[in-house]
C-alpha distance (Angstrom), angle and dihedral (degrees) to the residues before:
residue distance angle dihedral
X1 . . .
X2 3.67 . .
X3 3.88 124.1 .
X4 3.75 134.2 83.1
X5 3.27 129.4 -37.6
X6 3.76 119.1 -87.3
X7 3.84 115.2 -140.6
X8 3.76 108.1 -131.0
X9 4.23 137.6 -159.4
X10 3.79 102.0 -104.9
X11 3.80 105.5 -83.2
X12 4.21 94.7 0.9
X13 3.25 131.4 97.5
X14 3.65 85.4 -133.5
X15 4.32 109.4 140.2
X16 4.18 99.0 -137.8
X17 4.06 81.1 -161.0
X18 3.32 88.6 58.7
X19 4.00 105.7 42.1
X20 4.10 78.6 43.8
X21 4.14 90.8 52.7
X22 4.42 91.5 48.6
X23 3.75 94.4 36.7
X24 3.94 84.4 51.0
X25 4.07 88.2 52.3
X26 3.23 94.1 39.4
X27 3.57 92.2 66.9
X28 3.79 94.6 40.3
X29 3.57 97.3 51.1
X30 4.01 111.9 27.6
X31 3.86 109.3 125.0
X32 3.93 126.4 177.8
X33 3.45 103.4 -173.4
X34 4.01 80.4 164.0
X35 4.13 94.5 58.4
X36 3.84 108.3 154.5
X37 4.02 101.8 -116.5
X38 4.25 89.8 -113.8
X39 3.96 82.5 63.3
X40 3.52 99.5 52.2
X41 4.17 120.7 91.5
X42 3.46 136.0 -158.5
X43 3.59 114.5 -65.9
X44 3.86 96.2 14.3
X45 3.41 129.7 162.2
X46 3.62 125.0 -154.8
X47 3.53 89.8 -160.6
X48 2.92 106.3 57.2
X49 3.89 134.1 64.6
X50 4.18 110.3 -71.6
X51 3.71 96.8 -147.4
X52 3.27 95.1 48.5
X53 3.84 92.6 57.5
X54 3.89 85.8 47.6
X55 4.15 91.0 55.4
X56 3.82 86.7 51.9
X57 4.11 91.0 50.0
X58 3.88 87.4 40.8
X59 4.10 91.0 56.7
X60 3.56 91.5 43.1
X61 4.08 87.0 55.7
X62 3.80 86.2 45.9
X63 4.05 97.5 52.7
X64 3.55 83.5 46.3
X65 3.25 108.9 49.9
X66 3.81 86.7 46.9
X67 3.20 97.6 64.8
X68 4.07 98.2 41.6
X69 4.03 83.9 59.0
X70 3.88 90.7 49.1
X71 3.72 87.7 53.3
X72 3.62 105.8 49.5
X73 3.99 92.1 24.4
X74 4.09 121.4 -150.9
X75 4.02 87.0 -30.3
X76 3.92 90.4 93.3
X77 3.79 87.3 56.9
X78 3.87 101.6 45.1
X79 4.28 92.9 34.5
X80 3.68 98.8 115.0
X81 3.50 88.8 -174.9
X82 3.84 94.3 -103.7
């Protein structure tokens, strides 16, 4: 009893701080130093954390992709191919 309240999924008792915190490490921390070789991607190492690789190949996508839309402007989203 006592101490702040926790913030809960609707009609759980499930702590979204908590799931937050573990999802967080999760990320930070997962290894698979026993990735089957058609899961492994250029430059991986299976040393180091997977997901973290992923972010870094997710931004990369991002930047990108950013800059093919500022090229060929709102005509890649209305092109119906016509």
């Amino acid at each position: 009893m006592g101490g702040a309240p926790q913030l809960v999924i609707w009609g759980t008792d499930v702590d979204v701080n908590r799931c937050k915190e573990r999802f967080k490490l999760f990320l930070e921390r997962y290894i698979d130093p026993s990735v089957e070789q058609d899961e492994k991607f250029d430059g991986m190492d299976v040393n180091e954390p997977v997901y973290l690789q992923r972010l870094e190949e997710v931004s990369e996508l991002v930047y990108l992709l950013t800059h093919l839309f500022g090229w060929f402007g709102a005509a890649i989203l209305s092109d119906t191919g016509g």
